[in-house]
C-alpha positions in Angstrom: 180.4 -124.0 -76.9 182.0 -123.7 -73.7 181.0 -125.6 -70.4 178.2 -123.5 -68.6 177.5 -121.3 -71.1 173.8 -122.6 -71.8 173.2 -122.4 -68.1 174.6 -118.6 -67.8 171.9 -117.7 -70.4 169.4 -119.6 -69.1 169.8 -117.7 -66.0 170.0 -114.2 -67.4 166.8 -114.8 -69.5 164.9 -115.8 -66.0 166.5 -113.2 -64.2 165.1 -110.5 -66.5 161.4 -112.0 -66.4 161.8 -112.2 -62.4 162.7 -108.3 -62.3 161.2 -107.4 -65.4 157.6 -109.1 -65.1 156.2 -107.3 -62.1 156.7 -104.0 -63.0 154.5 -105.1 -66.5 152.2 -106.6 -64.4 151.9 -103.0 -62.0 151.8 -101.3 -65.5 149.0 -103.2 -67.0 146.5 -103.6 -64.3 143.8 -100.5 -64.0 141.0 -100.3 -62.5 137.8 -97.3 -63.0 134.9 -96.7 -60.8 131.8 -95.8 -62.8 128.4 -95.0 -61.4 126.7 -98.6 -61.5 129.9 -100.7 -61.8 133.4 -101.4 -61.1 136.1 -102.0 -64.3 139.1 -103.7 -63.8 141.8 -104.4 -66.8 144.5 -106.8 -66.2 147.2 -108.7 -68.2 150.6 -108.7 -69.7 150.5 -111.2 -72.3 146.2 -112.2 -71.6 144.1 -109.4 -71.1 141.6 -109.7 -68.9 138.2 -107.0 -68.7 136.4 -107.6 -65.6 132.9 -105.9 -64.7 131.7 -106.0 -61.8 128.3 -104.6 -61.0 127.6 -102.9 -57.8 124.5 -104.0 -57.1 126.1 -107.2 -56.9 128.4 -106.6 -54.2 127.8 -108.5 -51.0 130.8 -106.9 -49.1 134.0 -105.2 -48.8 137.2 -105.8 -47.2 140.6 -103.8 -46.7 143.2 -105.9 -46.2 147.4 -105.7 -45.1 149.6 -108.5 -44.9 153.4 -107.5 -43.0 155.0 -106.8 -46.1 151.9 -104.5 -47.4 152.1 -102.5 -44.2 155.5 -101.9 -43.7 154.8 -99.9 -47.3 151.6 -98.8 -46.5 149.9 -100.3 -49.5 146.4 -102.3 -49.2 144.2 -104.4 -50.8 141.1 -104.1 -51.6 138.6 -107.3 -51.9 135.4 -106.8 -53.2 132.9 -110.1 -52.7 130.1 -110.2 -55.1 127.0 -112.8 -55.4 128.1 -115.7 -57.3 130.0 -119.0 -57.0 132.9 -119.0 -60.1 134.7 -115.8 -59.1 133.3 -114.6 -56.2 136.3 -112.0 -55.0 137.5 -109.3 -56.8 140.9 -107.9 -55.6 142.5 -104.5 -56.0 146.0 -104.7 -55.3 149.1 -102.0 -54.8 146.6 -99.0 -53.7 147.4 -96.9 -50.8 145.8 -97.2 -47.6 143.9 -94.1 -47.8 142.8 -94.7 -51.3 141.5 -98.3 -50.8 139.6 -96.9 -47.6 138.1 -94.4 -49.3 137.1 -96.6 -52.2 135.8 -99.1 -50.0 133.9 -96.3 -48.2 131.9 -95.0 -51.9 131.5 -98.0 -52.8 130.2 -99.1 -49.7 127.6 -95.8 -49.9 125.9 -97.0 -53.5 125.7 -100.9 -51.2 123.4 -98.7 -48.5 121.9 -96.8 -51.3 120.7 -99.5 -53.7 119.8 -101.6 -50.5 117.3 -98.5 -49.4 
């Protein structure tokens, strides 16, 4: 085998995971809103079903870094009651759309609190 050849496809394999990975990972992760609880389904290769009830949610945050505003894209992190996993996060929505999610949500918090 020639010199470097190992290395070469070494480097091709990773360089397909590093471009190919995140859009699997924006592919697999989907989230619903139901009347008493939020589902979240996540995972290439482990897939994850989170529920979160929202009775349980203590509060909500919408949040930017630089990079996330220059695209306009938020994220939304939900805290619940609880010590093991404690924040939920909704990554990739649009500004509007985490805003208004945050905002329903935020009306069952008032609700159920009432």
């Amino acid at each position: 085998m020639p010199f470097g050849v190992w290395p070469a496809v070494a480097i091709l394999i990773l360089l397909i995971f590093v471009l190919w990975l995140p859009s699997l990972r924006y592919r697999f992760w989907k989230f619903e809103l139901r009347p008493e609880e939020l589902l979240l389904i996540r995972g290439v290769f482990n897939r994850v079903h989170t529920v979160v009830p929202l009775r349980r949610i203590q509060h909500l945050d919408v949040s930017q870094d630089l990079f996330e505003r220059e695209y306009d894209v938020a994220k939304l992190i939900v805290h619940t009651a609880g010590t093991r996993t404690n924040a939920v996060v909704l990554p990739g929505l649009h500004q509007d759309d985490a805003e208004s999610l945050r905002d329903i949500m935020k009306e069952f918090i008032t609700d159920e609190a009432l």
